[in-house]
C-alpha positions in Angstrom: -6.0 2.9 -20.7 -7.7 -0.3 -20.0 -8.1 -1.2 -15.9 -8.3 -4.9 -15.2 -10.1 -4.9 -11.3 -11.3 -7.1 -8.8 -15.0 -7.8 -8.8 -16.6 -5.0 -6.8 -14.0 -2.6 -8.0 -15.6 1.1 -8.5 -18.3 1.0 -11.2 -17.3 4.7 -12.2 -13.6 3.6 -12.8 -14.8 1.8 -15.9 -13.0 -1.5 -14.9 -13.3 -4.9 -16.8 -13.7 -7.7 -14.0 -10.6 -9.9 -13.6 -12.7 -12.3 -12.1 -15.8 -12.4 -15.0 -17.4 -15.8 -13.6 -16.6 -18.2 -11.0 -14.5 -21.4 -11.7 -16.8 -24.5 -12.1 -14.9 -27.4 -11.2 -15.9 -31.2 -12.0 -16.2 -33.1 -8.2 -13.5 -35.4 -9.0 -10.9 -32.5 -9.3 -12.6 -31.1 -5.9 -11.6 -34.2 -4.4 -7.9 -34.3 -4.9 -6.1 -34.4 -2.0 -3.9 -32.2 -3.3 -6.4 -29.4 -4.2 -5.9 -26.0 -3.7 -8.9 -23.7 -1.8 -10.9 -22.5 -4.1 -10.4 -19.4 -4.0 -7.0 -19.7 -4.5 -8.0 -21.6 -8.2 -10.0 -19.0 -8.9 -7.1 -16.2 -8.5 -5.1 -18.3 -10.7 -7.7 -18.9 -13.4 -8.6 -15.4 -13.7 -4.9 -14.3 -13.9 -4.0 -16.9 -16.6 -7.2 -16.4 -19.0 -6.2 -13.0 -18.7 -2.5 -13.4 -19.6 -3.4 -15.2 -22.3 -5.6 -12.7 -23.8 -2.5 -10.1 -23.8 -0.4 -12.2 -25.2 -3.0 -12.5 -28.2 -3.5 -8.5 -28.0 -1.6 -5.9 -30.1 -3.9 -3.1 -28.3 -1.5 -2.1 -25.8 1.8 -0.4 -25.9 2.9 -1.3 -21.6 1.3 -3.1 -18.7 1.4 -1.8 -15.4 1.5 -4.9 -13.1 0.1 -3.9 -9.7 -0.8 -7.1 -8.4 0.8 -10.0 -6.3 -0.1 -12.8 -7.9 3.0 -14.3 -9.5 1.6 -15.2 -12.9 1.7 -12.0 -14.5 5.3 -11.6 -13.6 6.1 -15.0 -14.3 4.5 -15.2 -18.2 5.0 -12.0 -18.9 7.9 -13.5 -21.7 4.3 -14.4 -23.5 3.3 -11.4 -24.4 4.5 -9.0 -26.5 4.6 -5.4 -24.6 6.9 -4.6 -21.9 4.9 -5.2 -18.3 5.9 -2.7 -15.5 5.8 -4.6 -12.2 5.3 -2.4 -8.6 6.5 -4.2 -5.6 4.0 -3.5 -2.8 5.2 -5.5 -0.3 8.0 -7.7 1.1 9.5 -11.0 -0.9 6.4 -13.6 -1.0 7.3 -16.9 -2.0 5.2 -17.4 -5.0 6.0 -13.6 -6.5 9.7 -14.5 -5.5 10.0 -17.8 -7.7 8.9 -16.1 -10.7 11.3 -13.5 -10.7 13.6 -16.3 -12.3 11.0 -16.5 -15.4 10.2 -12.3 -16.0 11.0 -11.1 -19.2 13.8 -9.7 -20.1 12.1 -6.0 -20.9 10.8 -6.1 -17.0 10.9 -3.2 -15.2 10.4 -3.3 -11.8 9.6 -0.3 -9.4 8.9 -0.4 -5.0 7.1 1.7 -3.2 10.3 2.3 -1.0 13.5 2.0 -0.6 13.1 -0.5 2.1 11.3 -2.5 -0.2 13.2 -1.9 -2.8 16.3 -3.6 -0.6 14.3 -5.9 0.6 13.8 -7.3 -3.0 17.2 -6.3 -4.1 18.7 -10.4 -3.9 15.8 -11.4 -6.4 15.8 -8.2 -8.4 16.5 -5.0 -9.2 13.9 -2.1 -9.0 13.4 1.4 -8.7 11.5 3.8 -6.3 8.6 5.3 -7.0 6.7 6.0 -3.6 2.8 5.7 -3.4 1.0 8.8 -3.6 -2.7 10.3 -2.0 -4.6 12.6 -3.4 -4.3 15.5 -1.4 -7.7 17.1 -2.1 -9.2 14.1 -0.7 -6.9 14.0 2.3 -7.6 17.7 3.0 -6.2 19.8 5.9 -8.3 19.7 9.2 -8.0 22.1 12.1 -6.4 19.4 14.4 -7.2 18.7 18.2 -5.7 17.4 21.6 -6.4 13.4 21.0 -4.2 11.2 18.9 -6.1 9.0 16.0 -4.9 5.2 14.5 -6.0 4.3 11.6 -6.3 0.7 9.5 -6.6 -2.9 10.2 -6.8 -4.5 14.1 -4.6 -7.1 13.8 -1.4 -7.7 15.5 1.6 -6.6 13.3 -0.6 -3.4 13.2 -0.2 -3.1 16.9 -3.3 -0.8 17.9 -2.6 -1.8 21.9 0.8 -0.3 21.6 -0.8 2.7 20.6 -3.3 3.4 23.1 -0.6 2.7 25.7 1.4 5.0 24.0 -1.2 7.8 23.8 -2.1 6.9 27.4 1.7 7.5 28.4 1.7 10.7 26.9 -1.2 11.8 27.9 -3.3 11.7 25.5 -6.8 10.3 24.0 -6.9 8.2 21.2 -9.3 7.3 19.0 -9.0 4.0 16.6 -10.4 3.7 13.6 -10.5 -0.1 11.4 -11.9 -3.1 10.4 -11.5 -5.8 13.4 -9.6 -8.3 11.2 -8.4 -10.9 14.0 -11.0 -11.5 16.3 -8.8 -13.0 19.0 -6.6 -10.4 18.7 -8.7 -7.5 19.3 -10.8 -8.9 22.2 -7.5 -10.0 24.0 -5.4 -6.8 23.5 -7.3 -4.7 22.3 -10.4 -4.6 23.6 -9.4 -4.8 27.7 -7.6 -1.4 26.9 -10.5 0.4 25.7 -12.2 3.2 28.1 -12.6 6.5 27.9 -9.8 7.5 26.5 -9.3 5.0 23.7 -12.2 4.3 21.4 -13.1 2.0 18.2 -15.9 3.8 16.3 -16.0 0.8 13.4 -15.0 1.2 10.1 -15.4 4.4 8.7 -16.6 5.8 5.8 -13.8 7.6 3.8 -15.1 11.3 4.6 -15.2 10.7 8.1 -12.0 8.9 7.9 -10.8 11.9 6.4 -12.5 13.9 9.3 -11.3 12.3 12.1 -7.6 12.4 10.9 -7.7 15.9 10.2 -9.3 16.9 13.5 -6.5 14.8 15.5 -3.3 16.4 17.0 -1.0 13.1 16.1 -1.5 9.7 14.1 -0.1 7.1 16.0 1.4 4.5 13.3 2.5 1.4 15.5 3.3 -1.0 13.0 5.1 -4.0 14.3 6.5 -5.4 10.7 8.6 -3.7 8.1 5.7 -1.4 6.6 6.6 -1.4 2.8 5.5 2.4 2.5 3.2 3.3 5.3 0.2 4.9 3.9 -1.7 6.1 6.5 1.1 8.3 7.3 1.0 10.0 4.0 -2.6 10.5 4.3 -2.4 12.0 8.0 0.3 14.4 7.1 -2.0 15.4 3.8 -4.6 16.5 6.6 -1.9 18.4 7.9 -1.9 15.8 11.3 1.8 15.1 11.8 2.7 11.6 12.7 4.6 9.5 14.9 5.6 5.7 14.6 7.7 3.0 15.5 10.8 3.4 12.7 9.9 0.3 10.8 10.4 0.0 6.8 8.9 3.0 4.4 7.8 4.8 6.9 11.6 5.7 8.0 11.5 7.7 4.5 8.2 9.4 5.0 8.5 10.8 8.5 10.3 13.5 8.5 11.4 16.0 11.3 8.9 18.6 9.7 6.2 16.3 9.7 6.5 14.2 12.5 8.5 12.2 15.0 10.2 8.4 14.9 10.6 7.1 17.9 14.1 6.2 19.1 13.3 2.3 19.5 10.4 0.0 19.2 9.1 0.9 23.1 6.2 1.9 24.3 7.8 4.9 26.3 9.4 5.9 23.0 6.6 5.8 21.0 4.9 8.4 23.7 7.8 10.5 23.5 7.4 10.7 19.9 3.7 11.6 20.1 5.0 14.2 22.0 7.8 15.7 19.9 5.3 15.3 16.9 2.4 17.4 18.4 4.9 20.4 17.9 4.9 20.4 14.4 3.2 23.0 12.6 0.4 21.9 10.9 1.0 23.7 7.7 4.7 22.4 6.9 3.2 18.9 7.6 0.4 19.7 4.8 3.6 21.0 2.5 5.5 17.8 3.1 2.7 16.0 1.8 1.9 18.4 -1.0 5.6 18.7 -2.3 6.8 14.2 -2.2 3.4 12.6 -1.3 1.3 13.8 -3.5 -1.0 11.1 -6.0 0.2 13.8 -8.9 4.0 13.2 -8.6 3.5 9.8 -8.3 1.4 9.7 -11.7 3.8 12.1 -12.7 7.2 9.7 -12.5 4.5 6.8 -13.9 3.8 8.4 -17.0 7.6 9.1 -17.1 8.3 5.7 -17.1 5.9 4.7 -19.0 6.8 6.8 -22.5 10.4 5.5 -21.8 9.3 2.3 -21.9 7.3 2.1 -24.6 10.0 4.2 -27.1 12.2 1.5 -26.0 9.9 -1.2 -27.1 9.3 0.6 -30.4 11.0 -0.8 -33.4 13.8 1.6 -34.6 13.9 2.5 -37.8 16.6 1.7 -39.8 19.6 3.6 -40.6 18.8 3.9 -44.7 15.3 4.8 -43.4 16.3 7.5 -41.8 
């Protein structure tokens, strides 16, 4: 297996750079009116060069399209394996328009059904939920607060949260990069006290800490989550979870694991945190262990993967056989 990564990727992963060297470009092309932002060029040269070199290579037998940039999907007629495209998120745009150039030999799989339907007018696909590794995410012994976890910005909803916790009488403790500065010191920050802290951006082991030593995750998300990770990796800690019912995360919250709440309030998102507190913490551990696990999901991958590559295989011919 060959792993194409983003610059900065983990060295140990044995990853060849997508982005080997920056884009040079003449000051007369810089000038366009018209230009893109550079970064923007550079995502697009890197993902070209790169298609281009596959569609020169006889090395490999499928590729497994993670990313959302639309040129992979939209050359992938130029080369000559079958490319596997996951759908991570909602429609975009640009990955939208080049559905109407992906190869006939496509597959397409989403991380949910919900975003599996939410593709479903541009293309077909099929599920194959996200998976943690569950002896990363490892049980904790729980506590009395409530924990968030990911990015401070708004369709995350981290004020709806503590006012949630608050309501149901609980602390809460938020963990995250501030991502929208406005954001965070107009709703976020006024709420703060001593019952609702940021600590920062964690380190993944004491991310891993603080989850499993929390009585609930709080998910708050205010968009269509298209699987709701966090969730999976709260419940792999054995913390059960309650969230708004948005998206994927409808299909990973269960009743053993956790608690939707009954509409996008705050008041029901505190009487979730309540209802979800009751859950045993070894049936949410189980839940994750059994459907959430990283080894299913490489499981139904590798499936997939074998099927599509006999299918790609010349057959031999009747005589021949």
């Amino acid at each position: 297996m060959t792993l194409f990564a983003a610059g900065g990727s983990d060295p140990e992963l044995g990853a060849q750079m997508l982005l080997p060297e920056r884009l040079e470009l003449t000051a007369a092309a810089r000038s366009d009116v018209g230009a893109m932002p550079a970064d923007w060029m550079q995502q697009h040269h890197a993902y070209l060069g790169l298609m281009l070199r596959l569609a020169e290579s006889k090395d490999f037998d499928v590729v497994h399209n993670n990313s959302l940039h639309h040129l992979p999907v939209a050359l992938s007629s130029l080369i000559p394996m079958p490319v596997l495209t996951t759908l991570h998120t909602p429609p975009t745009p640009w990955l939208e328009s080049a559905m109407n150039y992906a190869a006939p030999s496509s597959v397409f799989t989403a991380v949910s059904s919900a975003t599996a339907k939410a593709w479903a007018s541009s293309v077909a696909s099929s599920v194959i939920p996200n998976g943690v590794d569950t002896d990363v995410w490892h049980p904790g012994p729980g506590g009395d607060g409530c924990v968030w976890t990911g990015r401070l910005v708004p369709e995350k909803a981290p004020h709806l949260a503590i006012d949630a916790a608050r309501a149901a009488g609980r602390s809460i403790t938020l963990a995250g990069p501030i991502m929208d500065r406005s954001y965070f010191e107009g709703q976020v920050e006024p709420r703060l006290g001593d019952d609702a802290v940021h600590v920062g951006h964690l380190r993944h082991a004491e991310l891993v800490e603080l989850v499993g030593s929390s009585a609930v995750a709080v998910v708050s998300s205010q968009w269509d989550e298209p699987y709701g990770l966090v969730a999976a990796e709260a419940m792999s800690c054995g913390t059960p979870v309650a969230a708004f019912p948005r998206g994927g995360l409808v299909e990973i919250v269960t009743e053993s694991s956790g608690a939707l709440a009954a509409d996008g309030s705050v008041a029901a998102l505190a009487e979730a945190i309540t209802r979800a507190a009751r859950c045993d913490r070894t049936q949410v551990r189980q839940r994750a262990e059994g459907d959430l696990s990283l080894e299913r999901m490489v499981d139904e991958y590798e499936q997939l993967y074998t099927q599509m590559a006999m299918e790609a295989s010349p057959q031999p011919s009747a005589s021949a056989r």
